[in-house]
C-alpha positions, 0 to 999 in steps of 0.5 A: 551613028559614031556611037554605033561605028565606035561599037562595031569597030571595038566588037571587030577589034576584040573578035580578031583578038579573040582569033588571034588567041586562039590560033595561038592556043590551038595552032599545031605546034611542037615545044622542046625544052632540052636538058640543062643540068648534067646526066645523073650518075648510075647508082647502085641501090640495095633491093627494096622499095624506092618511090611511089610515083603517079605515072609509069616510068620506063626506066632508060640507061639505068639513069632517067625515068620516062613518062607519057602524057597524051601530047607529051613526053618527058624525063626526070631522074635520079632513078630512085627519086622518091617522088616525080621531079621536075621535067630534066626535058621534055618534048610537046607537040600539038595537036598530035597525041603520043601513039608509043614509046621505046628505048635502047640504049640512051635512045627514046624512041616516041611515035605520034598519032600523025605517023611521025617517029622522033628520036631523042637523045635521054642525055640531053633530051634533044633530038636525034632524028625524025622520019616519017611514017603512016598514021599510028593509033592516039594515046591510050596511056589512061591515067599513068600512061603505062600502056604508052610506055610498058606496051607501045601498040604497033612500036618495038625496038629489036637488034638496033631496029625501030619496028612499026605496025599498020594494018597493012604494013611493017616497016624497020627503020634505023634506031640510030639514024633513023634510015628506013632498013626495010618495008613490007606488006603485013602479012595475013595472021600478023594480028598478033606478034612478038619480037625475039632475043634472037633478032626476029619479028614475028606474027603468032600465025605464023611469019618470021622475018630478021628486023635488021633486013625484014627478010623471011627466017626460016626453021620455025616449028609450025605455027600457030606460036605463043611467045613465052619470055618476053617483055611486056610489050611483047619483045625480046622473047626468050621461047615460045610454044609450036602448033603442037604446044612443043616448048622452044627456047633459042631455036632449040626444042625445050620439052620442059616447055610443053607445060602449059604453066610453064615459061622462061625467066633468067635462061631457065624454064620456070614453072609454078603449080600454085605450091611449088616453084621449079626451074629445069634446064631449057636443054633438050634433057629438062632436068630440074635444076631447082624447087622453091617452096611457096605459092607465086607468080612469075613475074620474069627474069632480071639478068640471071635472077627469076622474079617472083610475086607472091600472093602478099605481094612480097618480091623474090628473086632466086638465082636462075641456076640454084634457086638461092634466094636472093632477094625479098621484100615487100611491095610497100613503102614504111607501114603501108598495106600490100592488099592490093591487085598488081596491075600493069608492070615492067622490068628495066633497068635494073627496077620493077614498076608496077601499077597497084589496083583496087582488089575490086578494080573493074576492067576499066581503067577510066573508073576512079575506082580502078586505081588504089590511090593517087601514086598508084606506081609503085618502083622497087631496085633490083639491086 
């Protein structure tokens, strides 16, 4: 009978251990590791190819790289750091998934699954304020994280404005306090929207609203719009195209944007024929301003430079106003082959990141033959 007491008393002592474990594994919980070190300095490198790295940074304030995981957020730097280094911060919480990232200024902006926006300080990686907000998709970053941090789903940063997205609301909150600005009901046709350089979100069917107040903009063209210009999470659009595919850029008609190849990068309207790159004037005139000899995509603008990528993969940027040549080199570190197939990309401060791709990837991003290799990211300075 002891023997059997001794046994039921040491299977109930190792079952409440076991619990205790396991609360502690699995109980919701958030760890924040601020920064110890001091803020890197901002350095100026010449174009050219930096790192390759396996996670997608979002450059902030030209000094750290940020990356997404699915429960967590963190930062090294410098910047043209060869390789990922050790966590400057880092931000965890659990069970939550991390929904998005933004930032402005040396404001990080991260929205989590259960709908809270927390706001931290890129200097020290400590917070700067909370509020709450409706549930937000989980993390679809896939293996880099890019989607979380290029393209945050239902999460932009306009004007000094924090803008979210539900099915059924729009909501503005403060990117420096974190005070909610405004609050709406999604109006119909918002599936799809944008926000621009002017300060406006916008749903492609056809509302407009000013993100600092969430009141209607009015003397729009007529809607359907497609934005044009924008970053890749869909912001600070420079134009778009009306009902009528008429081209606008700031408000003003553009007719050298009615073609459907054409878009707008550093101030000018750029278009590519598969030959010949051209930039016009976005002025009521259009007149061509510049051509470039040579088949290549148009990436976007960086400050008053049109970036582009051709088919070897090799970067150029021209001046926006003469088409000079600023800038080329290859997307390859040393010896390494440029065959491959841009993926996801985006243009901050002052560097291209851009996911590199089997040239056969399929369209899933889960297949362990979607990437090209391990460090698939591949970060260049603009200069």
């Amino acid at each position: 009978m002891t023997r059997v007491l001794l046994r039921t008393l040491a299977a109930a002592v190792l079952l409440v251990a076991a619990g205790l474990i396991g609360w502690r594994v699995l109980a919701p919980a958030e760890v924040l590791a601020s920064a110890t070190a001091p803020y890197p300095p901002l350095t100026i490198r010449q174009p050219g190819v930096t790192s390759k790295i396996n996670v997608a940074p979002l450059v902030v304030d030209g000094r750290l790289r940020v990356y997404a995981a699915k429960h967590q957020v963190r930062a090294d730097g410098p910047v043209d750091a060869r390789t990922v280094y050790t966590a400057r911060w880092s931000f965890r919480r659990w069970p939550e998934q991390l929904s998005g990232v933004a930032a402005s200024g040396t404001t990080v902006v991260t929205r989590w699954s259960d709908g809270e926006l927390v706001a931290l300080d890129a200097r020290t990686g400590k917070i700067s304020w909370r509020a709450d907000g409706p549930e937000a998709p989980g993390y679809a970053g896939h293996r880099t994280g890019a989607a979380t941090v290029w393209s945050p789903p239902g999460l932009r940063i306009a004007a000094g404005s924090v803008v979210i997205t539900t099915d059924q609301e729009l909501m503005g909150y403060d990117v420096s306090t974190g005070a909610v600005r405004w609050r709406m009901t999604r109006p119909a046709g918002c599936a799809e929207s944008f926000t621009t350089a002017g300060g406006a979100y916008a749903c492609t069917g056809g509302t407009a609203v000013d993100v600092a107040t969430g009141k209607p903009v009015t003397g729009w063209p007529a809607a359907p719009w497609t934005p044009l210009g924008c970053d890749s999470d869909g912001s600070g659009c420079a134009g778009l195209r009306d009902a009528a595919g008429q081209g606008w850029v700031h408000g003003k008609r553009a007719p050298a944007l009615d073609d459907r190849d054409a878009t707008v990068a550093a101030g000018v309207v750029v278009t590519s024929d598969g030959n010949v790159v051209t930039g016009r004037s976005p002025s009521a005139e259009g007149g061509e301003l510049w051509s470039w000899s040579g088949s290549a995509r148009v990436l976007g603008g960086y400050g008053a430079t049109v970036l582009l990528l051709t088919p070897e993969n090799t970067l150029i940027g021209v001046d926006g106003g003469t088409g000079v040549e600023t800038l080329r080199f290859p997307l390859g570190r040393g010896g390494e082959s440029t065959v491959w197939k841009p993926g996801a990309y985006r243009i901050a401060g002052g560097y291209l990141a851009m996911e590199q791709l089997n040239m056969d990837a399929p369209d899933d991003p889960e297949s362990p033959i979607y990437y090209l290799t391990l460090d698939t990211v591949i970060v260049a300075s603009l200069g």
